[in-house]
C-alpha positions in Angstrom: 31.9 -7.8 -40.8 30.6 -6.2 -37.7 34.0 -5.2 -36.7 34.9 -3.7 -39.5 31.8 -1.7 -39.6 32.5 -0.5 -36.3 36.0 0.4 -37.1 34.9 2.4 -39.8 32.1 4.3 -38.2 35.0 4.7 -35.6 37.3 6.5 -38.2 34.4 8.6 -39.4 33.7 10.5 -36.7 36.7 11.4 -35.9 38.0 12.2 -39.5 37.4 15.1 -42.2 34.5 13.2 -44.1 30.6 14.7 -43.7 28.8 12.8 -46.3 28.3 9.6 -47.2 27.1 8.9 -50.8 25.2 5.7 -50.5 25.4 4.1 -53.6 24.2 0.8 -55.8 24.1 0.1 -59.6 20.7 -0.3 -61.3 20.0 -3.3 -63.7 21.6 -1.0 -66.4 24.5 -0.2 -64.4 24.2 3.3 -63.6 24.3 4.5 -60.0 21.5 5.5 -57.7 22.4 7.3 -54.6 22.1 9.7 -51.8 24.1 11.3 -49.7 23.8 11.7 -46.4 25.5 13.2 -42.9 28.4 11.2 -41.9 27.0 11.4 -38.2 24.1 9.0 -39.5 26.6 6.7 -40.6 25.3 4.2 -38.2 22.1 3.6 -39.5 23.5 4.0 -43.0 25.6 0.8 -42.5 23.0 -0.8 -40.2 19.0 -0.3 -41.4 20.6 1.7 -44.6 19.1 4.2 -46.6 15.6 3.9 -47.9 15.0 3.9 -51.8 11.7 3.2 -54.4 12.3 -0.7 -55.3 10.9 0.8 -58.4 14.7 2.9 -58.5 15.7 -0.2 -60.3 13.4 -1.3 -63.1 14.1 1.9 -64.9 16.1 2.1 -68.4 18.8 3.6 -69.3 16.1 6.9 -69.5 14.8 6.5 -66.1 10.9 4.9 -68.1 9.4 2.2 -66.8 9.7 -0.8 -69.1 6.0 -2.7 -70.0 5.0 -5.3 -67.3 8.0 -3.8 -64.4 7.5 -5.8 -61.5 8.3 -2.8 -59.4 6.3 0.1 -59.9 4.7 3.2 -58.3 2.4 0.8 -55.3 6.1 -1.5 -54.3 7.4 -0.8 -51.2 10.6 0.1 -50.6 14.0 -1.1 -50.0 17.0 0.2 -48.2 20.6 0.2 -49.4 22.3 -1.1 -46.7 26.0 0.4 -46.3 28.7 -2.1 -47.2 32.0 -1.0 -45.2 33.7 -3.5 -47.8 32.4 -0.7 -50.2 33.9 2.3 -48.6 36.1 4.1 -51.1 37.3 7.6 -50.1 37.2 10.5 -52.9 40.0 12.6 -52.2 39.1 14.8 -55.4 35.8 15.7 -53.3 37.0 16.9 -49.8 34.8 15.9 -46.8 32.7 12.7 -49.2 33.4 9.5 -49.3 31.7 6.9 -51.5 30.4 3.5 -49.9 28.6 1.2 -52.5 25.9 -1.0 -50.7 23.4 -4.0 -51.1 19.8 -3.9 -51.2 18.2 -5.2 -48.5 13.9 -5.7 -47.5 12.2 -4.0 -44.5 13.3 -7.0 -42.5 16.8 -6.4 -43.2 17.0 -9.3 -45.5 18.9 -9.4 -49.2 16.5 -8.4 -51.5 15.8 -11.1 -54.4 16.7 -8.1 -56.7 19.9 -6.9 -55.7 22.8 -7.2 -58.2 25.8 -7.4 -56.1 24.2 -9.8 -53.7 23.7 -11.7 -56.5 26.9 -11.9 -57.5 27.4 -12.4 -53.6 25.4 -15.6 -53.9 27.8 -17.0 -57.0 30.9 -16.4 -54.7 28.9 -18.2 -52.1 28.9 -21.1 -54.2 32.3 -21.4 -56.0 33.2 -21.2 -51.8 31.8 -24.0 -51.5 33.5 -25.7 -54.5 36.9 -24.7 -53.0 36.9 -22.0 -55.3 38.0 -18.3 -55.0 38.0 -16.1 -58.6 40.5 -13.3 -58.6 39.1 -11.0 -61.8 41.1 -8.2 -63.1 39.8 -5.4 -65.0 40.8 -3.2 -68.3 38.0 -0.5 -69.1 38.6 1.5 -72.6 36.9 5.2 -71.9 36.9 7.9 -74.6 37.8 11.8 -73.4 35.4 14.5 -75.6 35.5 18.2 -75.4 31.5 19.0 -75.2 30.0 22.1 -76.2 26.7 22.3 -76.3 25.3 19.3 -78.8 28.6 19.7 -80.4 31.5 16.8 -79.2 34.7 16.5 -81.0 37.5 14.1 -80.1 40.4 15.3 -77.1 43.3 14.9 -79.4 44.5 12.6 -82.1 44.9 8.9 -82.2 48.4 7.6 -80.6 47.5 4.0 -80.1 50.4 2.9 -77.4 52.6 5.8 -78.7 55.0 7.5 -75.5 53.3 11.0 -77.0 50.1 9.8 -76.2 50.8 9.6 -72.5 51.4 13.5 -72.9 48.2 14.3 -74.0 46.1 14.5 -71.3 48.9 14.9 -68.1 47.0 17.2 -65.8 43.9 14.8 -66.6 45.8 11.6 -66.1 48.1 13.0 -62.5 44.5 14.2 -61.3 43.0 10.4 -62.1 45.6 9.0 -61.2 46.4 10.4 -57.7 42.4 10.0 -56.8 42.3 6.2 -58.0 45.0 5.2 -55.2 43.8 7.8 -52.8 40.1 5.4 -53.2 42.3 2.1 -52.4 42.7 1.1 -56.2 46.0 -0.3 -58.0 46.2 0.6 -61.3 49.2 -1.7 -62.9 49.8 0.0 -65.7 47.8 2.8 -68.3 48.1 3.9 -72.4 46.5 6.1 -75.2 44.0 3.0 -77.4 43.4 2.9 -80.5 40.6 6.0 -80.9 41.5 9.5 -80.4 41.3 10.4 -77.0 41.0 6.7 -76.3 42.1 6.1 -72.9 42.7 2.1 -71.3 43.5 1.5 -67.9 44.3 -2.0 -66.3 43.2 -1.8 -62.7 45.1 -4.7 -60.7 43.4 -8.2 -60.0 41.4 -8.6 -57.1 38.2 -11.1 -55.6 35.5 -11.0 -57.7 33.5 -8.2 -55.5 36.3 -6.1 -54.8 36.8 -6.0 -58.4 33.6 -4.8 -59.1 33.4 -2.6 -56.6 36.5 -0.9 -58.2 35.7 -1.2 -61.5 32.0 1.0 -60.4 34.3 3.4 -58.4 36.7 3.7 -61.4 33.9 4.5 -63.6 32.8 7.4 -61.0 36.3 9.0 -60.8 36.7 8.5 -64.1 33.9 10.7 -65.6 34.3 13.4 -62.3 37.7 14.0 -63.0 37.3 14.6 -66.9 34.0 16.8 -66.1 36.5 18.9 -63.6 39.3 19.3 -66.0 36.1 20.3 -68.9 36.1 17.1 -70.7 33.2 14.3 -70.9 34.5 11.0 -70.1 32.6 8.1 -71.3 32.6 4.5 -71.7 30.0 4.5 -74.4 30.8 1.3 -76.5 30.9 2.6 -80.2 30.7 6.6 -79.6 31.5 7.6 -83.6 31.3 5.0 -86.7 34.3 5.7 -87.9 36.4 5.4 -84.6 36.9 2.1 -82.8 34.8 0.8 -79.5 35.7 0.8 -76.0 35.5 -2.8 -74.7 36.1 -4.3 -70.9 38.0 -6.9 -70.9 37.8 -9.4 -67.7 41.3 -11.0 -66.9 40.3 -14.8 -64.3 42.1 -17.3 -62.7 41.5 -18.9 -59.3 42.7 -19.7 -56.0 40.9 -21.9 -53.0 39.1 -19.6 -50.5 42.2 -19.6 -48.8 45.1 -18.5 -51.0 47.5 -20.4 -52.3 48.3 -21.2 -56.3 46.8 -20.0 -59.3 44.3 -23.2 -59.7 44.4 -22.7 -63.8 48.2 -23.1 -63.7 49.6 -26.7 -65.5 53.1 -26.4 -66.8 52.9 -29.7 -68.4 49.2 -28.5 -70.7 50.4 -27.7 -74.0 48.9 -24.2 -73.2 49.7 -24.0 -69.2 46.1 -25.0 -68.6 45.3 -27.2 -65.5 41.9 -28.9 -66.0 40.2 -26.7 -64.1 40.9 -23.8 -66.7 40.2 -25.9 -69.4 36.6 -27.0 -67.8 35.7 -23.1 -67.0 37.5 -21.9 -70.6 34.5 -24.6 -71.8 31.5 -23.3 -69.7 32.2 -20.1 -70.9 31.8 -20.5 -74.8 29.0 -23.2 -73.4 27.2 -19.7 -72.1 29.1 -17.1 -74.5 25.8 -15.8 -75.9 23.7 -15.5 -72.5 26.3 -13.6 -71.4 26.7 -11.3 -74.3 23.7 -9.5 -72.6 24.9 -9.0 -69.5 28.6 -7.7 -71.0 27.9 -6.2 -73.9 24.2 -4.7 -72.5 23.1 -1.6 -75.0 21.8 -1.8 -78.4 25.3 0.5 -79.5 27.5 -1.9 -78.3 26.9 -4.8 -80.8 28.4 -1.7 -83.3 31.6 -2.8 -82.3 31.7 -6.1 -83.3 33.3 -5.9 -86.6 36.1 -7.7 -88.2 39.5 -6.7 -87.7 37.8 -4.2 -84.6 40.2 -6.2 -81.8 36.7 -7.3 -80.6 34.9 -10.7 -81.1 32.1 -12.1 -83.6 32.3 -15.7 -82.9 32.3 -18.3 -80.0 36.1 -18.9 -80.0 39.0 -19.3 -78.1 42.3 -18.5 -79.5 45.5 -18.8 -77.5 47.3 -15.3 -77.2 44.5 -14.1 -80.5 42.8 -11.1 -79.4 40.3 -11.5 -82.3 38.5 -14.5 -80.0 36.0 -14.4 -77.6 38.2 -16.0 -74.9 42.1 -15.2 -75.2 44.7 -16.8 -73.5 47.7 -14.5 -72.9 50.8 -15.8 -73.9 52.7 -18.4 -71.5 55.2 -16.3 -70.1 52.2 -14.9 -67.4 50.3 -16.5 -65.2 48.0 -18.3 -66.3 44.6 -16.7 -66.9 41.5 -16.3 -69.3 40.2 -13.0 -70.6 36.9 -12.6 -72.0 36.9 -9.7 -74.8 33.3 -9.3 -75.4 32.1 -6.7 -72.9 32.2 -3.3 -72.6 31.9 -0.7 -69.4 28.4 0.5 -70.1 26.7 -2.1 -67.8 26.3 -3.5 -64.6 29.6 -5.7 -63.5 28.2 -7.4 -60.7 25.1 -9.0 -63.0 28.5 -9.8 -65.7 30.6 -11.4 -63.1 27.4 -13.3 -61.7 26.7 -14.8 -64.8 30.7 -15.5 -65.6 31.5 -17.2 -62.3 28.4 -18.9 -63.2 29.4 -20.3 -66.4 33.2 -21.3 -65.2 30.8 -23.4 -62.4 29.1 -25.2 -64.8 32.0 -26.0 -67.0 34.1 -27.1 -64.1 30.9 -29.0 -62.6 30.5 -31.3 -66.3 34.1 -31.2 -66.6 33.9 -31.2 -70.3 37.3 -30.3 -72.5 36.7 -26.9 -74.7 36.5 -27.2 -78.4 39.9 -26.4 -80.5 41.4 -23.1 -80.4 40.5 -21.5 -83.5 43.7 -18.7 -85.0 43.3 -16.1 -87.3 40.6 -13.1 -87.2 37.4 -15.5 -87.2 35.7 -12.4 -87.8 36.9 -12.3 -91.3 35.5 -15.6 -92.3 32.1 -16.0 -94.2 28.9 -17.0 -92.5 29.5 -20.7 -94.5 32.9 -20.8 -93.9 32.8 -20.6 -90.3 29.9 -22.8 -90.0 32.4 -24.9 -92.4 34.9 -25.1 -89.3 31.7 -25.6 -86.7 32.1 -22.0 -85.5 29.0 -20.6 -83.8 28.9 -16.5 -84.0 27.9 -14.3 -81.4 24.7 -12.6 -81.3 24.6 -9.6 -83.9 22.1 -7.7 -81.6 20.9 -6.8 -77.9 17.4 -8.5 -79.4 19.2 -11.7 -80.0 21.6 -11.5 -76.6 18.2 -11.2 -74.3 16.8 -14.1 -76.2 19.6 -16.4 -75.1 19.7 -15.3 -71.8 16.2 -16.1 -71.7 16.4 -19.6 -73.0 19.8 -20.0 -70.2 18.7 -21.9 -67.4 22.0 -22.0 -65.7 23.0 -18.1 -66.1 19.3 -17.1 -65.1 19.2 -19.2 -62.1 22.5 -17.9 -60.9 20.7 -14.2 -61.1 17.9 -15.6 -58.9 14.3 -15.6 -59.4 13.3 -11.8 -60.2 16.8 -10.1 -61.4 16.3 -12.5 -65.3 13.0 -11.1 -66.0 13.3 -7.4 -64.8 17.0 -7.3 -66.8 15.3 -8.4 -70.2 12.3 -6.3 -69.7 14.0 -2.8 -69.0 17.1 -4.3 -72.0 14.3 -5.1 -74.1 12.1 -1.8 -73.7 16.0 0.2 -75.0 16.1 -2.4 -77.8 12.1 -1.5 -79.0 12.7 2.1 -78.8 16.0 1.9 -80.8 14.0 -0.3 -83.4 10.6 2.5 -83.3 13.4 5.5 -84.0 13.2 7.3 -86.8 16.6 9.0 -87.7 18.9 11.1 -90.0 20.0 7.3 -91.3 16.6 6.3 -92.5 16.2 9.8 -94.2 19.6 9.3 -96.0 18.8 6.0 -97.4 14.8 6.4 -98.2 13.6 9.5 -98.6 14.4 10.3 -102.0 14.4 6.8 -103.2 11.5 6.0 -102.4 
């Protein structure tokens, strides 16, 4: 690490960059960050850059939750510069991006630092001979803004050849800055909404993934602001249009290289038994990790029969209406997890999925049958008939199973838990306190 530092504060001085915007992802997954002089570079990737620990605790409307741990009397912490992180942003001439961990005044992780909490869970499956690649496939929508007033970028073309026409200065521009920042992207289409865009960015280690999946999200709303669109990944935007999910592709490898550990021509599935065992720790912890994939009170509005997202705690081999899919046998083998969506923090998801593969491998317990058919479409009693468990219906009743989950908590460490649920919780008691045009519609004539 130190050399790689020094080769990069090598480059930088005697490149075109100036600034340096430090960067990390609060517990709701938006970025804090400054920017400062390349020249102090150094210190940036050495002491780093001071912040309020505070910086973290807010909501998604910068208010302190009720009870914070870190308020207005905490001292600070620094965001330490993670050369690992370094992403150049070609669309911005002379800035460069470099995405950091949190560290104390003694230079030490800080106990509530998301990526090196998800640095800690890599730390582990290490030591289990265990390395997760994780590929990425955000859904964004593209609005034309004015004002208060949004309408949709064009019409719907789910996976139609015009709908790769629709936005082509938008798409070269993206495009060309994604690779120019060190990302792959294997392959891109028009979804299902109107201006619905999906991207599949190509598989990488478990951080690097998530550092491109936070860089991704940057470029993508800077390039659509540029070209005078707002780019979102807002889970259910419109209640007549469909969600935009993230879907997290997995498989494994030792530290080393080597095979694809979930690979086992001879499974009736291509399964080895150690996909089967992490395919079982993750509908084990399905609903704990609902709230830290699917992390606003608007993205449990996509859950919906028939909506290409899931309502139970399924598997389904090549069914995208369950929670865990496995793609059809002609690929390598792999699980993808279809619950979440791009509105939160990936390091906290990927901490608490590597945790649940862990714990499935670890008790080495088969999964439950594959169920087919859209699940969703059942009734409540004829899914319980077929001993199918449904996801939580609500950000109130995601935080209560992370809550009562020892295993994904502990893997988050010993502050990250509480804070998460307490700033989650404070969005999920204002949504419930607001009064709107909804409650108007159906009461106040009626009643």
């Amino acid at each position: 690490m130190a050399d790689m530092t020094a080769d990069l504060i090598a480059r930088l001085q005697h490149g075109g960059v100036q600034w340096l915007d430090i960067a990390f992802l609060d517990y709701n997954g938006i970025p804090r960050a400054r920017a400062i002089a390349a020249e102090n570079a150094e210190s940036a990737f050495g002491r780093g850059v001071n912040f309020s620990s505070p910086t973290v605790d807010f909501n998604s409307r910068d208010l302190f939750p009720p009870g914070a741990a870190f308020d207005l009397s905490s001292p600070d912490v620094w965001a330490r510069a993670d050369p690992r992180g370094y992403r150049q942003l070609k669309g911005s001439p002379g800035r460069a991006l470099v995405l950091a961990d949190l560290v104390d005044a003694a230079g030490d992780p800080w106990i509530g630092c998301p990526r090196s909490a998800l640095k800690r869970q890599i730390e582990v499956a290490a030591g289990r001979n265990l390395s997760f690649n994780v590929g990425f496939e955000p859904e964004g929508y593209l609005f034309r803004s004015e004002g208060a007033k949004v309408t949709f970028a064009g019409p719907a073309y789910f996976a139609g050849l015009d709908g790769l026409d629709l936005f082509p200065e938008f798409m070269e521009a993206l495009l060309a800055e994604l690779a120019g920042a060190g990302l792959t992207v294997d392959q891109w289409s028009e979804e299902y909404g109107p201006g619905q865009v999906e991207v599949n960015l190509r598989y990488a280690p478990a951080l690097d993934a998530a550092d491109n999946l936070v860089t991704f999200r940057h470029i993508f709303r800077d390039v659509a602001h540029r070209y005078g669109l707002l780019g979102t990944f807002m889970p259910k935007p419109f209640e007549g249009q469909v969600g935009s999910g993230l879907h997290v592709h997995l498989s494994a490898v030792s530290p080393n290289g080597g095979p694809n550990l979930f690979d086992d021509p001879a499974d009736r599935y291509g399964l080895s038994a150690t996909a089967r065992y992490a395919l079982a720790g993750l509908l084990r912890h399905a609903p704990a990790l609902l709230a830290l994939g699917a992390s606003t009170v608007n993205s449990y509005k996509r859950f919906l029969p028939g909506s290409w997202a899931p309502t139970h705690v399924t598997w389904g081999y090549a069914s995208r209406a369950a929670f865990i899919r496995v793609p059809e046998r002609e690929t390598p083998r792999r699980l993808e997890i279809r619950s979440g969506d791009g509105a939160g923090n990936p390091y906290l998801y990927l901490t608490g999925i590597l945790a649940a593969m862990l714990d499935g491998i670890t008790r080495g317990q088969e999964p439950s049958d594959q169920q087919v058919g859209d699940v969703g479409a059942l009734s409540p009693s004829g899914a319980a008939k077929r001993g199918i468990a449904p996801l939580p219906r609500t950000l109130d009743e995601a935080l209560n199973a992370l809550a009562a989950d020892p295993v994904i908590r502990d893997a988050l460490g010993p502050v990250i838990p509480e804070e998460y649920i307490k700033v989650k919780r404070s969005e999920w008691e204002a949504f419930c306190l607001h009064v709107g045009e909804w409650d108007r519609a159906w009461y106040l004539r009626r009643y």
